[in-house]
C-alpha positions in Angstrom: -72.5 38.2 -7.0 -74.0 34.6 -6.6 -72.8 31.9 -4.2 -71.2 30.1 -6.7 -69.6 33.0 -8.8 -68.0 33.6 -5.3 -66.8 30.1 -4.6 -65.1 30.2 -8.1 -63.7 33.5 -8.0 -62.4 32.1 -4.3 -60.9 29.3 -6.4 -59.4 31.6 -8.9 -57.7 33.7 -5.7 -56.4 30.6 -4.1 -54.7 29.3 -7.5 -52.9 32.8 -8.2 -51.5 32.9 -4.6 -50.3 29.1 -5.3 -48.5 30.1 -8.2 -46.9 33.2 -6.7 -45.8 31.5 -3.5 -44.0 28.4 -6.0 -42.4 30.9 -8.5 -41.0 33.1 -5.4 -40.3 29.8 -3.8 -38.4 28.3 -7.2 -36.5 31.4 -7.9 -35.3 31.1 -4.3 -33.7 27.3 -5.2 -33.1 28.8 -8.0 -30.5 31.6 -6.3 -29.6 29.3 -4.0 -28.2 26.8 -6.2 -26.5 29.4 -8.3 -24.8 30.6 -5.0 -23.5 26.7 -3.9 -22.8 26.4 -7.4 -18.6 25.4 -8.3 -16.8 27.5 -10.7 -14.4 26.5 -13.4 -10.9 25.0 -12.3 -7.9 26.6 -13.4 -6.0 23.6 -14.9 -8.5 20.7 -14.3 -12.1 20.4 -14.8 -14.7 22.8 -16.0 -18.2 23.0 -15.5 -20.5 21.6 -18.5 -17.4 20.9 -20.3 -17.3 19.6 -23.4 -13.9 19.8 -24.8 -10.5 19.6 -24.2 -8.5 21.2 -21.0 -7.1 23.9 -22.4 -3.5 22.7 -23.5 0.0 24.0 -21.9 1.9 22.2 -23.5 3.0 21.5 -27.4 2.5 18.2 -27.6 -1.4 19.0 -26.0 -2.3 21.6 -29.0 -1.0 19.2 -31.4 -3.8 16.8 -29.8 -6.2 18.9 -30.5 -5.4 20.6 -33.9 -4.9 16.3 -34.5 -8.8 15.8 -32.8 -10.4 18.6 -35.0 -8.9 17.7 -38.1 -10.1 14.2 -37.6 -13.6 15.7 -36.6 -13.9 17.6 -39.7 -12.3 14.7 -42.2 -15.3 12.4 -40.7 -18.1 15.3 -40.7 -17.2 15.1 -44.9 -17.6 12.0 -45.1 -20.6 11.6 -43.1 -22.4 14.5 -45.0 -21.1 12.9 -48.5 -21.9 9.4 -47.7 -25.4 10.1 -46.4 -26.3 12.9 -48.2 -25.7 10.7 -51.3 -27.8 7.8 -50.2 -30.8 9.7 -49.0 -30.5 11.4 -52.7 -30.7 8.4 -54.2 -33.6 6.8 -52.0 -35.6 9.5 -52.4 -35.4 10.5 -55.6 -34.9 6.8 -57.6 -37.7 5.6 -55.2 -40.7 3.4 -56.8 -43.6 5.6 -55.8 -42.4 7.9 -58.4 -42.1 5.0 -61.5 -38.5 3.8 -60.9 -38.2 0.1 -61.2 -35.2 -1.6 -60.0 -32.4 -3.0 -62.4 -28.9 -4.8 -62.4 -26.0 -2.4 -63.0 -22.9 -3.6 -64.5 -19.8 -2.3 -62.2 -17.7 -0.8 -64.2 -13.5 -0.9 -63.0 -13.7 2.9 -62.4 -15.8 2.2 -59.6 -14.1 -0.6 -58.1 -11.3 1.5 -58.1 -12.5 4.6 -56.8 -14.1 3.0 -53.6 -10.8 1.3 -53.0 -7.9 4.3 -53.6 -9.9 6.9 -51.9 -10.5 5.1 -48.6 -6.8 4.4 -48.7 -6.2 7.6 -49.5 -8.1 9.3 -46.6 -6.4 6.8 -44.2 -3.4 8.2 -45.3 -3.8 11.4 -45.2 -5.3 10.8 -41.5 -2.3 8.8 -40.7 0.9 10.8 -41.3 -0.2 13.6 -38.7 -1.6 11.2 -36.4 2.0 9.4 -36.8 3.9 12.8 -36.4 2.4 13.5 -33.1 2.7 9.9 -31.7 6.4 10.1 -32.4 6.9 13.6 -31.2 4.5 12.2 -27.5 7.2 9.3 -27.4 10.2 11.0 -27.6 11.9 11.4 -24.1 15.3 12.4 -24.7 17.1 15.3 -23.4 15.1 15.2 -20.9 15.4 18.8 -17.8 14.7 17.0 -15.4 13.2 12.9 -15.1 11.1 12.1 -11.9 9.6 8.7 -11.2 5.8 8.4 -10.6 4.4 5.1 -8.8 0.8 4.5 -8.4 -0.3 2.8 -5.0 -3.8 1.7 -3.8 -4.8 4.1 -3.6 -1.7 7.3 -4.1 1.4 8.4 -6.0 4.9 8.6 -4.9 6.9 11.0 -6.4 11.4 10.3 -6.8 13.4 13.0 -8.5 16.2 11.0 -10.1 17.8 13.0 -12.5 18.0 17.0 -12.6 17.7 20.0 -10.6 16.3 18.0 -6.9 17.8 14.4 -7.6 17.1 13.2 -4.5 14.2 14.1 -3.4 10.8 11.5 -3.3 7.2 11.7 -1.3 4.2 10.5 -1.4 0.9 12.3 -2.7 -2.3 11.4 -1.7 -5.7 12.8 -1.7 -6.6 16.0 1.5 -8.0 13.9 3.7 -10.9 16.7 4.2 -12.0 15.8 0.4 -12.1 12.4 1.8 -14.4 13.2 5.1 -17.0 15.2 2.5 -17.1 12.0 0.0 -17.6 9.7 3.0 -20.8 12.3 4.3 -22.4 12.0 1.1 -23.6 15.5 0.9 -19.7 17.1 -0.1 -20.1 21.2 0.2 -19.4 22.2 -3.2 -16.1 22.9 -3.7 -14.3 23.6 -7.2 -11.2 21.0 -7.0 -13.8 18.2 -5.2 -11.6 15.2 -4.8 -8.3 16.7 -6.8 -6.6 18.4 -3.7 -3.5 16.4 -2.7 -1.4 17.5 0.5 1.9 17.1 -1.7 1.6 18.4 -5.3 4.5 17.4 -7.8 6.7 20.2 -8.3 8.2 21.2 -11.5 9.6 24.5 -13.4 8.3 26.0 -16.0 9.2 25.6 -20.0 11.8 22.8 -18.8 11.5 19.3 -20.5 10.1 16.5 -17.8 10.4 13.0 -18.4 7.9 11.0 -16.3 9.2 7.4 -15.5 6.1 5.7 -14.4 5.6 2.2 -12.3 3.1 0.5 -9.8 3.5 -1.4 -6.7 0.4 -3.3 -6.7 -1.7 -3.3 -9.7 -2.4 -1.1 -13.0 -2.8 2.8 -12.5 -2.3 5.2 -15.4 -1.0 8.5 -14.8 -3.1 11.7 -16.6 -3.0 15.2 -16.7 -5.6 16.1 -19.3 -3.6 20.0 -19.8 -0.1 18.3 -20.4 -1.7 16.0 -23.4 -0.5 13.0 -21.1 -1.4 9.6 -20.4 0.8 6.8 -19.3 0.1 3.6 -17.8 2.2 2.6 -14.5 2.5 -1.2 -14.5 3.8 -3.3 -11.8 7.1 -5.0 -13.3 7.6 -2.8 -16.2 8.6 0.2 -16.5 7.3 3.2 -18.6 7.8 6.6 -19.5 6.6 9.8 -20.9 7.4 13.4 -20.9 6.0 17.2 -20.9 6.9 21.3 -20.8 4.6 23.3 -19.4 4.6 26.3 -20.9 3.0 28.6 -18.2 3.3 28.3 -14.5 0.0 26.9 -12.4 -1.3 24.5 -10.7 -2.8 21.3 -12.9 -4.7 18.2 -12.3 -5.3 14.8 -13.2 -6.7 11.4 -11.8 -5.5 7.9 -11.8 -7.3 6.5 -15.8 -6.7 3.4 -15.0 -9.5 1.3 -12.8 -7.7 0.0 -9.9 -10.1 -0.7 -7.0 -12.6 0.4 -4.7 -10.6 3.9 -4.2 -10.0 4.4 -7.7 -11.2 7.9 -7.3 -9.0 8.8 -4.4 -6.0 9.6 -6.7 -5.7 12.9 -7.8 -2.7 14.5 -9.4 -1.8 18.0 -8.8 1.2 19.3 -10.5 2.0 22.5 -9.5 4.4 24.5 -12.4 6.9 27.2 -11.1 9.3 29.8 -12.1 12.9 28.7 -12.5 13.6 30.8 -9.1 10.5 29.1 -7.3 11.4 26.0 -8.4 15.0 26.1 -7.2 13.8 27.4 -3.4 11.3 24.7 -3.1 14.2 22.0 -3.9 16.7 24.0 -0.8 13.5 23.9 0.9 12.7 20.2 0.3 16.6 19.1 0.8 16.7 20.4 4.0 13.1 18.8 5.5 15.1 15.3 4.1 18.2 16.2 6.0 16.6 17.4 9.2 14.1 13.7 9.3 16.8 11.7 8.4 16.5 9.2 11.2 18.6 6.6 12.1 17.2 3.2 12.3 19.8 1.9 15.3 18.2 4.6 17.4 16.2 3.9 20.5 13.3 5.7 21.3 11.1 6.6 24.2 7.5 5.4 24.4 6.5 9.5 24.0 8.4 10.2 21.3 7.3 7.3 19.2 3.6 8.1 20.1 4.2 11.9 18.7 6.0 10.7 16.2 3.4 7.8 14.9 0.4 10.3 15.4 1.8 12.8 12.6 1.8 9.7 10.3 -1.1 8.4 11.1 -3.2 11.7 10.3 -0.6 12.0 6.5 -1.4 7.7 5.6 -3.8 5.6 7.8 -6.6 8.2 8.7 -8.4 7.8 5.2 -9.0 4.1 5.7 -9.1 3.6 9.1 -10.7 6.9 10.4 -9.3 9.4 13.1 -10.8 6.9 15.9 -9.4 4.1 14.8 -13.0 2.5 13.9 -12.6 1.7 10.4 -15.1 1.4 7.7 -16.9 -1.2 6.1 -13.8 -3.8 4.8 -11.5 -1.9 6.5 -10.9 -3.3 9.9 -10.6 -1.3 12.6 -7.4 -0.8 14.8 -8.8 0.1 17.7 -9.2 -3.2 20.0 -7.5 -4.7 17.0 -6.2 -8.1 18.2 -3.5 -7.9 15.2 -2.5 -4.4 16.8 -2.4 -5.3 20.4 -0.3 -8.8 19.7 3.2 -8.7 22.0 4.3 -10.6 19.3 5.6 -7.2 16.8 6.5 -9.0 14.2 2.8 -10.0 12.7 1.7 -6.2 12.3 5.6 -5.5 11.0 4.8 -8.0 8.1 1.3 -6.6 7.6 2.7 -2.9 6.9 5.8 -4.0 5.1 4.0 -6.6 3.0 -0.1 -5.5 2.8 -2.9 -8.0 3.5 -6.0 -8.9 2.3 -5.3 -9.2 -1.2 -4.4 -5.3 -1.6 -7.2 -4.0 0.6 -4.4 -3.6 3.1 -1.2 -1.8 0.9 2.2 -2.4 1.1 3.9 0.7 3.3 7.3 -0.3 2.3 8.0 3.3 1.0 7.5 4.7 4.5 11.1 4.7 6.3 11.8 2.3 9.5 11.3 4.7 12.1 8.1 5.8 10.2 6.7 2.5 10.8 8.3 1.9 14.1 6.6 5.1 15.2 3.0 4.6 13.6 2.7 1.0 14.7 3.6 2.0 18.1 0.7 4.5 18.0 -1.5 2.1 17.1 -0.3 0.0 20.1 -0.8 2.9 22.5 -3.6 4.8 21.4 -7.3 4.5 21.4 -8.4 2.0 24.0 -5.0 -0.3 23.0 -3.2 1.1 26.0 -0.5 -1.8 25.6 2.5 0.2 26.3 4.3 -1.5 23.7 7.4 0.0 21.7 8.3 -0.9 18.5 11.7 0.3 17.7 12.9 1.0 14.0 15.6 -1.8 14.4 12.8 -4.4 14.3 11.5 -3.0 11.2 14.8 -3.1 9.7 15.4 -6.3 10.4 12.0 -7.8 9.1 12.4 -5.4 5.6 
């Protein structure tokens, strides 16, 4: 063997080893990626999807049978129309001898393009019609619970039915948050859809959803329950579902509504009658036991405590554990808004938002909530102020 029949032979060994180190390599991506890969979600997205959630409810199949039979009336038509057209061109065209002429229209034909478009409008209409009645009507409604979107949350009242009474907010785990704002999130199947209170309702009951906003246009969806409502501020709203299995379902906010748009999940979690009834005793007594009165005075300590556990369920998202903020949002820590002895200018900011909305309205939160989270702030961090903000003065300034 020459010098040069070695060099390429050389060459030849080199390539091969090349190709097998990048295919052992790729497969190796390859199973990786599979591994960090997310799975389907039970009741909310899947992955590659390309049609409908699944449906649990009646109005939802009807949505669908309603979506195919449209699909398949325009497919006709398409094929029909086309097909037609591309005859005609191809066959009547002038490389073969055809020479164009004037056609009278005779009235068959001005007829026939007018009755059957009206036709097929019809025919598309009266089942369209049947299932945007059936969607609208909210009567006889189980059980009729108030939604109200928030930049950027939900909050949830029960005012009619089995757990009249009862109202929180929902907003997004605030881990979902942290792994968004790294901007490497781990993969996880219900990425930005877990909430730390889901909406609780039972099973094959009638719900009417009553749904309002506090600041500007949300839209509340649940792609499974075939529903979509808009929550307006001012006006008020409603639609309606019955979930037909129990399980946990989600939705997003479908209305633009700012920067965290994509902070508000829904989660509605469907239980048996039994469950259903435990988790309202359950709930009942939580409202009992934090019922607070506003004429109480508290300590300095208790306060703190108290202000911390909101802090981590409302402000942490926005304004971070530290108290640094990020980006528009200002931070509290060395906050001269926060460490003001006069109380009432960060009273008005939480009761009444700032900013133009960057800053929401936390009217929803009770007195000694606030009392107890702006006194945090105040003593937390490196604002050592030892200030005290009593509920009393958050009373008076509502």
């Amino acid at each position: 063997m020459g010098p040069g029949e070695k060099t390429s032979w050389l060459h030849k060994l080199i390539a091969a080893k090349q190709v097998i180190v990048g295919s052992v390599l790729g497969a190796g991506v390859w199973i990786t990626a599979a591994a960090q890969r997310v799975n389907d979600l039970p009741g909310g997205p899947a992955v590659n999807q390309l049609n409908f959630a699944p449906p649990v409810t009646r109005i939802a199949e009807m949505q669908h049978w309603l979506h195919w039979f449209m699909m398949a009336i325009c497919a006709v038509i398409f094929v029909v129309v086309f097909g037609v057209m591309f005859y005609s061109i191809l066959k009547h065209r002038k490389s073969v001898g055809h020479k164009s002429q004037v056609l009278a229209e005779p009235i068959w034909v001005e007829l026939g393009w007018t009755i059957v478009p009206l036709l097929i409008v019809i025919g598309m209409a009266l089942p369209a019609t049947k299932v945007l009645v059936a969607q609208k009507d909210t009567t006889n409604a189980d059980l009729t619970i108030k939604a109200t979107g928030m930049q950027w949350k939900w909050g949830y009242d029960y005012i009619k039915g089995e757990g009249e009474g009862i109202g929180f907010l929902s907003t997004l785990d605030n881990h979902h948050r942290v792994m968004s704002n790294s901007g490497k999130p781990e993969p996880t199947d219900d990425y930005l859809l877990k909430v730390d209170n889901p909406l609780v309702v039972p099973v094959n009951k009638k719900i009417r959803i009553i749904t309002t906003a506090n600041d500007v246009i949300h839209s509340w969806m649940v792609p499974a329950f075939g529903v979509k409502q808009d929550a307006i501020p001012g006006f008020v709203r409603d639609t309606w579902f019955r979930a037909e299995q129990t399980g946990d379902f989600y939705g997003q906010c479908a209305e633009l509504c700012g920067k965290e748009h994509a902070y508000m999940p829904i989660h509605v979690k469907v239980v048996s009658a039994q469950a259903y009834s435990a988790w309202v005793a359950e709930q009942q007594a939580l409202i009992a036991a934090a019922a607070d009165d506003p004429t109480k005075v508290w300590t300095l300590s208790d306060l703190v405590q108290r202000g911390e556990s909101v802090y981590a369920a409302n402000c942490v998202a926005c304004h971070q554990a530290g108290g640094q903020g990020a980006g528009p949002i200002k931070a509290l820590d060395g906050s001269a808004l926060v460490t003001d002895a006069d109380h009432s200018k960060m009273i008005n900011v939480m009761l009444n938002g700032a900013a133009g909305g960057a800053m929401p309205a936390w009217k929803q939160l009770s007195d000694t909530e606030l009392a107890a989270v702006i006194t945090f702030a105040k003593n937390n961090w490196s604002n050592r102020t030892e200030q005290i903000v009593q509920p009393a003065e958050v009373l008076s300034a509502r």
